[in-house]
C-alpha positions in Angstrom: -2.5 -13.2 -8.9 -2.8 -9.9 -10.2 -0.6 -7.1 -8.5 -3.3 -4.3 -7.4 -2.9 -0.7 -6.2 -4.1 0.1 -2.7 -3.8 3.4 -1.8 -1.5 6.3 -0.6 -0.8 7.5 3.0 0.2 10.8 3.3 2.5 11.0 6.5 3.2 14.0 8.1 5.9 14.5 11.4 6.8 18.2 12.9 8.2 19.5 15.4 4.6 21.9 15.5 0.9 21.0 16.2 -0.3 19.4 13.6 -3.8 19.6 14.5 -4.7 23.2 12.6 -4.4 21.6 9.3 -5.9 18.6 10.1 -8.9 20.7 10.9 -9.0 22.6 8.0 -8.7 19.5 5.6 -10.9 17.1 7.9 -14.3 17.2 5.1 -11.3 15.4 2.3 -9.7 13.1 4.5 -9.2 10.2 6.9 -7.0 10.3 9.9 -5.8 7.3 9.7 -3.3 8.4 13.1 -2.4 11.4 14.8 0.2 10.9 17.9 2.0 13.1 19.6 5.3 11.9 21.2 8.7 12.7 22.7 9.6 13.1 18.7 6.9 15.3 17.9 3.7 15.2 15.9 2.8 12.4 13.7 -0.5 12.4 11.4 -1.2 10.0 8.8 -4.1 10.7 6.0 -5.6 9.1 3.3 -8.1 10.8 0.7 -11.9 10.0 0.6 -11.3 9.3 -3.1 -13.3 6.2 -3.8 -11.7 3.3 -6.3 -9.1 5.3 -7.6 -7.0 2.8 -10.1 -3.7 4.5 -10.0 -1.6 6.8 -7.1 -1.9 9.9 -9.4 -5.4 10.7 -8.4 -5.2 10.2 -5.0 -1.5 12.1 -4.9 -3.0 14.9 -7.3 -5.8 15.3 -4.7 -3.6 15.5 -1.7 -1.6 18.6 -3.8 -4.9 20.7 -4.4 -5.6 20.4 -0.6 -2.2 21.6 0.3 -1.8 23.9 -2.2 -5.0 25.7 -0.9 -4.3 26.0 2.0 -4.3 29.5 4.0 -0.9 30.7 4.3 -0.7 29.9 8.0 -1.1 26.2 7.5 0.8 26.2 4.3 3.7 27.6 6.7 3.2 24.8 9.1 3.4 22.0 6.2 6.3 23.7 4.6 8.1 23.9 8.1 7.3 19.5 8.5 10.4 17.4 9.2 8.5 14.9 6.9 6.8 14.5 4.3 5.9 11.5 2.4 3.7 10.0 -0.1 3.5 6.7 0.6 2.0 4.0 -2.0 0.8 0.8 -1.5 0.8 -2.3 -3.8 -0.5 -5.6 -3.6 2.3 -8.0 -5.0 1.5 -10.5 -7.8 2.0 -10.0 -11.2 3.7 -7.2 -13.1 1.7 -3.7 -12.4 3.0 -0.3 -14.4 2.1 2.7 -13.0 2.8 6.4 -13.6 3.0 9.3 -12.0 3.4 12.7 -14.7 5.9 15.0 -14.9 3.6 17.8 -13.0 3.1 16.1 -10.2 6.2 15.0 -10.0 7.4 19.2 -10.2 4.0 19.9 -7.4 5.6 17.2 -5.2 9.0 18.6 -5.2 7.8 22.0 -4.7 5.6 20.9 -1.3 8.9 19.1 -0.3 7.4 16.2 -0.5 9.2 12.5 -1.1 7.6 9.1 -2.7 7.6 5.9 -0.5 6.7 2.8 -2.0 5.1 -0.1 0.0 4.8 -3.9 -1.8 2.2 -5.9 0.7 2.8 -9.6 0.0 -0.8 -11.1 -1.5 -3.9 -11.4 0.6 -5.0 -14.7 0.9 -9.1 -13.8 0.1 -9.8 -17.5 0.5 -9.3 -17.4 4.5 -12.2 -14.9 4.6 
């Protein structure tokens, strides 16, 4: 079986209302949650890129939202307790992937970290 890239999860938890941003970004993304607990806010979003092959799009479109953002939101992501990429794979086979060196300085200057997520296979022949 061939290993496969899924997608990436941008997870975001604050001590703030997180619901401003999601506004303002809601035409370019899912919600895929948005909770609000005794820990604070939680909000989990995924692009409406379709087919992308690698994370680097999907990561690269999540920085041009949040780097446009007005200077009130961008104070309320920069002030986030969290702030993760997360990437999923499908296991299987060997799969190489890259993320460049200027995304790599856009995430570090958002604050942002890289989480990596292996999902065993799907077995397709159960559907």
């Amino acid at each position: 079986m061939e290993s496969t890239y899924l997608n990436v999860d941008c997870i975001l938890q604050s001590n703030q209302s997180l619901a401003d941003i999601i506004s303002y970004l809601q035409d370019d993304i899912f919600i895929l949650w948005n909770e609000s607990n005794d820990k604070g806010n939680s909000v989990g979003l995924e692009t409406k890129l379709i087919d992308t092959k690698t994370p680097q799009a999907d990561i690269s479109k999540f920085l041009d939202l949040f780097e446009s953002l007005p200077a009130t939101l961008a104070i309320i992501l920069k002030n986030c307790n969290e702030k993760i990429f997360d990437i999923g794979f499908e296991s299987g086979t060997q799969l190489d992937t890259l993320i460049d060196s200027s995304t790599v300085i856009r995430l570090s200057q958002l604050g942002f970290s890289i989480g990596i997520r292996i999902y065993p296979p799907y077995d397709r022949s159960a559907d």
